[in-house]
Each structure stands twice: as C-alpha cells, then as structure tokens.
TORZAPA-876808 format. One record per atom (N, C-alpha, C): residue in one letter; y, z, x. Coordinates in steps of 0.1 Angstrom, whole numbers, plus 5000, padded with zeros to 4 digits. Layout:
BEGIN
AYZX;...
// end
This chain:
BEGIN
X475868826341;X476668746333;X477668666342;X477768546339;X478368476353;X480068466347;X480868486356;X482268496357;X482868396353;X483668396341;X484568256334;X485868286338;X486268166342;X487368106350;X488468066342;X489668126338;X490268066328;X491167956335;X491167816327;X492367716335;X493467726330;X494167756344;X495867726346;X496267566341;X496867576329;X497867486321;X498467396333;X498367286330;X499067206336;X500767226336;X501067226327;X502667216323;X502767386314;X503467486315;X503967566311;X505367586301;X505467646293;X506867596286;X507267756281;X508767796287;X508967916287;X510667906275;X510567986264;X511367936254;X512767966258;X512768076265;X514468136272;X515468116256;X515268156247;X515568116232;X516868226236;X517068336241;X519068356239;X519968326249;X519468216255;X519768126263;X520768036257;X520268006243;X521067956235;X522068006225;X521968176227;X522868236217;X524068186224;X525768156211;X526968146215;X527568256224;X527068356226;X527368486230;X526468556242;X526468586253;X525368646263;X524968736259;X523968756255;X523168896247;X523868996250;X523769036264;X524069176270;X525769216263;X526669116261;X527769136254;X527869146240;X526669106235;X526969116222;X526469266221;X525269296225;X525069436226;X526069556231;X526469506237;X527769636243;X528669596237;X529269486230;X530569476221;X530469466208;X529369436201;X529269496187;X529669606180;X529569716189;X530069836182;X532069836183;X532069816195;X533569816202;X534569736190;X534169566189;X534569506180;X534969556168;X533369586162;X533669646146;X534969776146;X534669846151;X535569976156;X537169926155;X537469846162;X538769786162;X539369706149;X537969616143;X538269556133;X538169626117;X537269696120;X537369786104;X537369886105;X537569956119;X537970076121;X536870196119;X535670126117;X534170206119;X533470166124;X532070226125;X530870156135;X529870106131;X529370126121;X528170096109;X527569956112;X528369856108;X528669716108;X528269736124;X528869776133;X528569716148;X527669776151;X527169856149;X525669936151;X524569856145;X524869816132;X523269696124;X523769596132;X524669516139;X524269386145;X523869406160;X524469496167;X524069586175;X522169536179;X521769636166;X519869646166;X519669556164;X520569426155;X519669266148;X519769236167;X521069236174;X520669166187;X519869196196;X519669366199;X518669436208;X517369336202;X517169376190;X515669346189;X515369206188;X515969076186;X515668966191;X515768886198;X516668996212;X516668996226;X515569056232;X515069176226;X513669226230;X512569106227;X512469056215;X511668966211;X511968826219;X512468796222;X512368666233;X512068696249;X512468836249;X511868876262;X510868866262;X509968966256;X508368946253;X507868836253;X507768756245;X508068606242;X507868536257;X509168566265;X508668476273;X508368536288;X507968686287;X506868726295;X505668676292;X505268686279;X503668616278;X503768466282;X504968366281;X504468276286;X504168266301;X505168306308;X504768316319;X503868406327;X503768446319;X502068506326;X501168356325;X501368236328;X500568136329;X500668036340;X502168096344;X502568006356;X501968076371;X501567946380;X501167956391;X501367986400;X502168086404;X502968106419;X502768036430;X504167996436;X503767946449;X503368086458;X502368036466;X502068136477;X503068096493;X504268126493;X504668086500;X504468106514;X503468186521;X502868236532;X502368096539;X501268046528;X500567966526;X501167786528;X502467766517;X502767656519;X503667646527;X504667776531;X505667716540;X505667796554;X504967826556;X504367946568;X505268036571;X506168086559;X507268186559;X506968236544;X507368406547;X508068456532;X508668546539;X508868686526;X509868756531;X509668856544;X508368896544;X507968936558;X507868876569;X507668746566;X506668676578;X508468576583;X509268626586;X509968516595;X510268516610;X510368446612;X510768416628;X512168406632;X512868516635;X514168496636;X514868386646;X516268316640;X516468246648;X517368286659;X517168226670;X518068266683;X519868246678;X520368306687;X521868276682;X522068146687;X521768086699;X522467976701;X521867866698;X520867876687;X520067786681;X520967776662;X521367936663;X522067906649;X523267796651;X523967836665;X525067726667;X524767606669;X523667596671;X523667416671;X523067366658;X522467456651;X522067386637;X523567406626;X524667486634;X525667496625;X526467356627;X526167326637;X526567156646;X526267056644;X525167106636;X524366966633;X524566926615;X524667076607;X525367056594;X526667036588;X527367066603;X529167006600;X529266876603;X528366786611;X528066656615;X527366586602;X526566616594;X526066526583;X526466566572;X527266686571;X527866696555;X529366616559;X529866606571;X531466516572;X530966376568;X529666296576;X529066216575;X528966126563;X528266226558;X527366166541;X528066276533;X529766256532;X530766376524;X530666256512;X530466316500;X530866246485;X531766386477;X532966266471;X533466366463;X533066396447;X531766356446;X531166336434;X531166486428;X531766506418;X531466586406;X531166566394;X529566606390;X528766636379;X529266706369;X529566646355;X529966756345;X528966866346;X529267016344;X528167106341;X527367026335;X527267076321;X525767036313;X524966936321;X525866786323;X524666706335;X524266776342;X524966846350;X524566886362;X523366986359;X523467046354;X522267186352;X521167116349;X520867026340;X520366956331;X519266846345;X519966786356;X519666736364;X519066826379;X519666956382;X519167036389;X517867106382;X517967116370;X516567186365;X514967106364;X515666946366;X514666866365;X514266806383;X514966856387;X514666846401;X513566956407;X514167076402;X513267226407;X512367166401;X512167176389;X510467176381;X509567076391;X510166976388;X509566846398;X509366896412;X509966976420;X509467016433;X508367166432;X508467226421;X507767326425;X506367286421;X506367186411;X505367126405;X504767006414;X505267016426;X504866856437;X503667026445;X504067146442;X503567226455;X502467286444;X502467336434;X501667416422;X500767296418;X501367186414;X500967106405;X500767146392;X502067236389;X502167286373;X503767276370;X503867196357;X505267176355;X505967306347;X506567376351;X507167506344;X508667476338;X508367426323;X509667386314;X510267556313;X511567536315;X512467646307;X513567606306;X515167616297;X515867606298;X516667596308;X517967466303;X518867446310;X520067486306;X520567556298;X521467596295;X522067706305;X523767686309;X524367766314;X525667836307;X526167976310;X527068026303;X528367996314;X529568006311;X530768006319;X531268146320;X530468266311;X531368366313;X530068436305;X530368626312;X529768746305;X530568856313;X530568946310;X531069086314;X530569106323;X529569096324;X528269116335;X529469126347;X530168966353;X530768956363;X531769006367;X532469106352;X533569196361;X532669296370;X531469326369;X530869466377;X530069426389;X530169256394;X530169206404;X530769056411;X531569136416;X532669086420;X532169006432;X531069036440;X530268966454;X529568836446;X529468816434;X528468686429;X529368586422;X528468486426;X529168346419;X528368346404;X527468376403;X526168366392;X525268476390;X524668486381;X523368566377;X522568516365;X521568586368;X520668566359;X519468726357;X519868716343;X519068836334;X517468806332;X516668896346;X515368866347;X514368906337;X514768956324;X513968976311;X514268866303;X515668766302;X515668676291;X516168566301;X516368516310;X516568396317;X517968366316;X518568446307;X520168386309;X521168406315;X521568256320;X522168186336;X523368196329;X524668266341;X526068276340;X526268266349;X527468146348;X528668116365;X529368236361;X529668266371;X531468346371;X532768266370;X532668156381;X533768086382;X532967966392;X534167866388;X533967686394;X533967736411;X532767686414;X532367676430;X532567566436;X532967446431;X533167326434;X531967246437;X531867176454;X530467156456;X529367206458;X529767376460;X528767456457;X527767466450;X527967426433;X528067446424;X526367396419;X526067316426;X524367256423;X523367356427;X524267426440;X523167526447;X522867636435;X524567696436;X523967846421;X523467826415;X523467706407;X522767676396;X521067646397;X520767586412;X519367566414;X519367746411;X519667786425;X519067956426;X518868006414;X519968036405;X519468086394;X518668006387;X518467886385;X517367836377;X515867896383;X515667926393;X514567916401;X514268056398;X515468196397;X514868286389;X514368276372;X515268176365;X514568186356;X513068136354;X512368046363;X511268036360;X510468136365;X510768256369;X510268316375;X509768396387;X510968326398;X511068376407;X512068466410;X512168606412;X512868716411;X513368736427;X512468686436;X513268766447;X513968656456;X514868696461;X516268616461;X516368516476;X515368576484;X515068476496;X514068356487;X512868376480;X512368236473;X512968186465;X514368226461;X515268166449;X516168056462;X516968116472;X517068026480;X516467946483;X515267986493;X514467856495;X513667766489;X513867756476;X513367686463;X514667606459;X515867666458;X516667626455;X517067486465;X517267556482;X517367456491;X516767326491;X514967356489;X514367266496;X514267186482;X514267216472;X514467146453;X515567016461;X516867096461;X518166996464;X517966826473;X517166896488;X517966846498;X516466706487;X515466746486;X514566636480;X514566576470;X516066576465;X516166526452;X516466376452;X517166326468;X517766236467;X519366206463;X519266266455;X520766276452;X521566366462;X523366266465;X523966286476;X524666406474;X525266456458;X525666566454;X525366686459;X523366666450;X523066756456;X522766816469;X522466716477;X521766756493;X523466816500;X524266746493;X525566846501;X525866956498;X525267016482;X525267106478;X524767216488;X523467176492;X522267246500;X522867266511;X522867156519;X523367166533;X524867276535;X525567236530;X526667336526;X526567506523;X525167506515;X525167646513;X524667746527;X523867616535;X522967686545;X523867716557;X524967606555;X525967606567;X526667756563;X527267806550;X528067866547;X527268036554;X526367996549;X524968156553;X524868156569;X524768026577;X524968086586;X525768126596;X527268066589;X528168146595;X528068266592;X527668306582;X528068436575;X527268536587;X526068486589;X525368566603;X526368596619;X526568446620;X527268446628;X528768556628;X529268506622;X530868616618;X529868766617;X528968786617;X528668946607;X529368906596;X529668856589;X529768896573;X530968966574;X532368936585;X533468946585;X534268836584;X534768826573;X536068726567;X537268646581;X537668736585;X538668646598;X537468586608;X536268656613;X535868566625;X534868426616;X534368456604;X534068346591;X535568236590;X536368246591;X537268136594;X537368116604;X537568126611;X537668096627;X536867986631;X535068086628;X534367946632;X533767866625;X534667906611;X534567746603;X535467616606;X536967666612;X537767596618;X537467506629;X536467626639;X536467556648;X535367476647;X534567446640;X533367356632;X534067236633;X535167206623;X535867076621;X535067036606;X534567126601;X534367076586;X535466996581;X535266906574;X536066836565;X536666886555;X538166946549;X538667026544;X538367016528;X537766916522;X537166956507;X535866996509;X535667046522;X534067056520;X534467226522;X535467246535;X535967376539;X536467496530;X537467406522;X538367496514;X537467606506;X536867506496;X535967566486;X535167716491;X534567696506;X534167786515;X534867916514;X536167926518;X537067956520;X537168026504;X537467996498;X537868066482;X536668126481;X535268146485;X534168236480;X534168296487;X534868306499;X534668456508;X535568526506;X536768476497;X538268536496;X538468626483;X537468526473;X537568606464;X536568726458;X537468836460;X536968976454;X536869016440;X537068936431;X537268986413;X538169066409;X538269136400;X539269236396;X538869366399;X538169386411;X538469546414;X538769536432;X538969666432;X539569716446;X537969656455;X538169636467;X537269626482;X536469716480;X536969836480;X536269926484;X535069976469;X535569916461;X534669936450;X533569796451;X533769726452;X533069626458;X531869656469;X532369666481;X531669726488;X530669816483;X530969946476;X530269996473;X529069966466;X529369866456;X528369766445;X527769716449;X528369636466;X527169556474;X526269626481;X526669736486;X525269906488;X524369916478;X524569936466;X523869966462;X522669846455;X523069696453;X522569596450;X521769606464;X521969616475;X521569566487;X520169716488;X520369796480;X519269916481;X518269876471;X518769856460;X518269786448;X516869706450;X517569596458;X516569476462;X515469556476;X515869636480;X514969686492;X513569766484;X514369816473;X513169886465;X512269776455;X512769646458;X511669586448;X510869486462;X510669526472;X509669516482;X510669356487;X512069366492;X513169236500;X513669326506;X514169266517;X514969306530;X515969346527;X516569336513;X517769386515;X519169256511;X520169276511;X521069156507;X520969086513;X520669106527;X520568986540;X519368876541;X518968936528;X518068786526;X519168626518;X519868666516;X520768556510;X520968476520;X521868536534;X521668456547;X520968446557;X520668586563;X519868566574;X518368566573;X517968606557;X516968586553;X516568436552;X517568386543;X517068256542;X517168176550;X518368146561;X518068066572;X517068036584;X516468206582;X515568206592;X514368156583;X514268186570;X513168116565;X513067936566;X514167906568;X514167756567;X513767706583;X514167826592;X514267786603;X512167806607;X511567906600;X509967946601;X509367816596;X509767776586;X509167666579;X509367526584;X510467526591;X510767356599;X510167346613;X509467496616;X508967476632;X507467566630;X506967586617;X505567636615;X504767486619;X503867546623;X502867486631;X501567486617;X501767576609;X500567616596;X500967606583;X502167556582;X502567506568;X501967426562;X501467416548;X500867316545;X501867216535;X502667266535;X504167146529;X504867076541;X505767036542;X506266916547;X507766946542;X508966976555;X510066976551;X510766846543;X511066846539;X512466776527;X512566686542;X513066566546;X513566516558;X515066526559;X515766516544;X517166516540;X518066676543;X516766786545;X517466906548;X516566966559;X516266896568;X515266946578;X516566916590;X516767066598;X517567036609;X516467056619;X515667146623;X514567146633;X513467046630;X513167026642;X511866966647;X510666996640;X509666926636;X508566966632;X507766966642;X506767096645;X505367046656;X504366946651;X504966896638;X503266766636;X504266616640;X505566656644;X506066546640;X505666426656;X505866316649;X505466246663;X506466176672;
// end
C-alpha cells in the first residue's frame, strides 16, 4: 500500500482565545477563590469560577495544540547553519568590535519613535509571521494581543515578559522603552510555537532587523548590543556600566539599558538569584544550554549564521554585523 503524504496548510491559524480574557487566566485561577473569601467571606462562589476558568483554559489549550500540530518548523541547522548545539563561539575581541560596530549605527540611525503598544504588537506580529513564512512558506496566524500585568511577574523579577506555553498568553512586566519591539517579537515567536528561548531570540532578531522599520531594527540591534555586553561584563552590573559608558552609546538609547539591569522587582537579590538557578536548570532539562542562551547563546548564534558558509538563508543586511563567505 503506497504511503499518503498529508499537505502542510499553507497558512495556519492558532485561536490563543484567553489571550483575550480581561484577566490572565493563571490569575483568575489562583484569585477566584482568594477574592470570593474576602468578599463574601466563603469559597463556593470562588471555587465554581475557579473550575468555569480551569476548564476553558484547559479547552483553549487543547484547542490550540491541535492546531499547531500543523505548523512547519523551521529546521534551523538547515537554514541558518546554527542552533542550540551547533554554535561557533565568538572570540572576545571580535565580540568588541561588533559591540563597536552596534554603538556606531544605533547613534547613527537613533529614532525617538514610539509605537503605541496595541500598534506596536499588532505590527511586530505581522512582521514575524511574514519572516518565518519567507523561510517555511507557511503563514502561522495567532494573536496579537498583549497583557500589561499578571502575578506571574512578582515571582520573576529577572524578566521583562512571558509567555504561558499551553495558552499563548503574552505579559510585559513593565515599559522597556526602545526595547520594547524585541520582547514583544520574542514572546510572540513563543507563541507560535517556538518554546526554546535561543530560536525565540533569533527569530525575534532576524523578524526585526528585516522589517524595514527604523523602530524596529533599533529595537534588535540594541537587544544584541545589550547581550553582548552582558557576556562581556559576565553578567556583572558595575563592569556592564562601565563598558556601556565607555561605548559612547547615546544616552536615550543607554539609559533604558541601564534600568533593566537595575531593576530587581519586589524581592530581595538573593531571592532572585535563586529563581534565576533554578529557571536556568529548568531550561537545561528541556534539551537548552541553560539561561545563557539569552546572550551568549544567541550572539554566537547570530555570529554562526553571518559567517556559515552552509546556510541556506541570507542574513537580514540591516542586522548583519559579520561578513558573509558568499558575499562578494
């Protein structure tokens, strides 16, 4: 009996339907009961809305695991001659001259342009789809909807954003400024499905810098600069100022910098730290390097992919700091 081939859908459409609740699911769930308790002084009432939210949070999850069992993965081995195994680390004194070269064209081509959220998400989402869909040639719809707040982010205090990989729903913690295109790609890019946090970067990156838009590519460039200082310092706060100072960034591009490495949330350091152990063990057990794919992961992935000789993509030109070997 000869083997049937089922076709991959051109365009995919994933509903992310409590994306849209007024409330982040995971809070209504843990505050249902809490609420009632306070307000009528029993639990009954917070316990049945409780189950109405579990189970049509369960139901949209389901929901939109079946759809995405239809989307096409990028093979990134394949298109960008990097993934999470395969990088080629970069030399140190190669990180300093591409740190040289992104304090030179973000002062350059600096816009103080800010996007209302809703545009903005709205405009980053249609950018991702469109690039992952230039490499798949499958358009993967899912919401654009973003939250400004969940509980979630008092219990991590290290993130600007997340996203809940059973229902798609994207939360800032707080205004990042020009930051603010990148989180929003990264997390969009898990909700269509990509969970591990070096392809959320570099999806997110190479989405941006190709969008054309000046916002965004500063967005990008900025995030890459920010990561690899962070290599450079080790991921210590005073030598992370230092040689952002000594960079000569331009101070609305600086500051903003400056306030995400500053700010800890409302718990102690040391509770923090601890959270970033255990996230950073977390990720090692779902087959990633570890937290240090955020920076040194992803830089060096940018850096494997701008000097693969076997890529079968083509860097962004607008976020490409290395040389290509096809180039002429």
């Amino acid at each position: 009996m000869p083997l049937v081939h089922r076709a991959v859908p051109e365009e995919i459409r994933v509903s992310n339907s409590v994306t849209y609740w007024p409330v982040a699911p995971m809070d209504l769930m843990v505050g249902a009961p809490i609420v009632a308790r306070l307000l009528l002084g029993a639990t009954p009432v917070g316990r049945v809305v409780q189950a109405a939210a579990l189970g049509a949070y369960l139901g949209s999850a389901v929901r939109d695991w079946r759809d995405r069992r239809g989307i096409r993965k990028i093979d990134f081995r394949q298109e960008f001659g990097a993934d999470v195994r395969d990088l080629v680390p970069m030399p140190r004194e190669v990180r300093e001259a591409e740190v040289s070269t992104l304090v030179d064209r973000l002062n350059d081509e600096f816009t103080p342009q800010r996007i209302p959220r809703r545009q903005l998400a709205t405009e980053v989402d249609r950018h991702l789809t469109d690039y992952i869909a230039g490499v798949t040639g499958q358009y993967v719809r899912t919401s654009a909807e973003v939250r400004g707040f969940a509980f979630v982010g008092l219990v991590l205090p290290f993130a600007v954003g997340a996203c809940d990989i059973l229902s798609g729903d994207v939360t800032l913690f707080r205004d990042t400024g020009p930051c603010e295109p990148f989180v929003i790609a990264h997390e969009f890019t898990h909700r269509k499905g990509y969970w591990k946090e070096l392809h959320a970067q570099g999806l997110a990156y190479l989405a941006l810098v190709a969008s054309g838009d000046p916002a965004l590519t500063q967005s990008a460039r900025l995030e890459r600069l920010q990561r690899n200082l962070s290599v450079l310092s080790a991921n210590d706060t005073s030598a992370f100022t230092r040689l952002l100072a000594r960079g000569g960034l331009r101070s609305e591009l600086g500051k903003p910098l400056l306030r995400l490495r500053s700010s800890s949330g409302p718990v102690a350091p040391w509770v923090a730290a601890a959270l970033r152990r255990l996230y950073d063990q977390r990720m090692r057990l779902t087959a990633q390097n570890g937290i240090s794919d955020y920076d040194r992961g992803f830089t060096d992935f940018l850096y494997t992919f701008e000097t693969s000789a076997n890529a079968r993509q083509t860097p962004p030109a607008a976020g490409a700091v290395h040389r290509h070997p096809t180039a002429g």
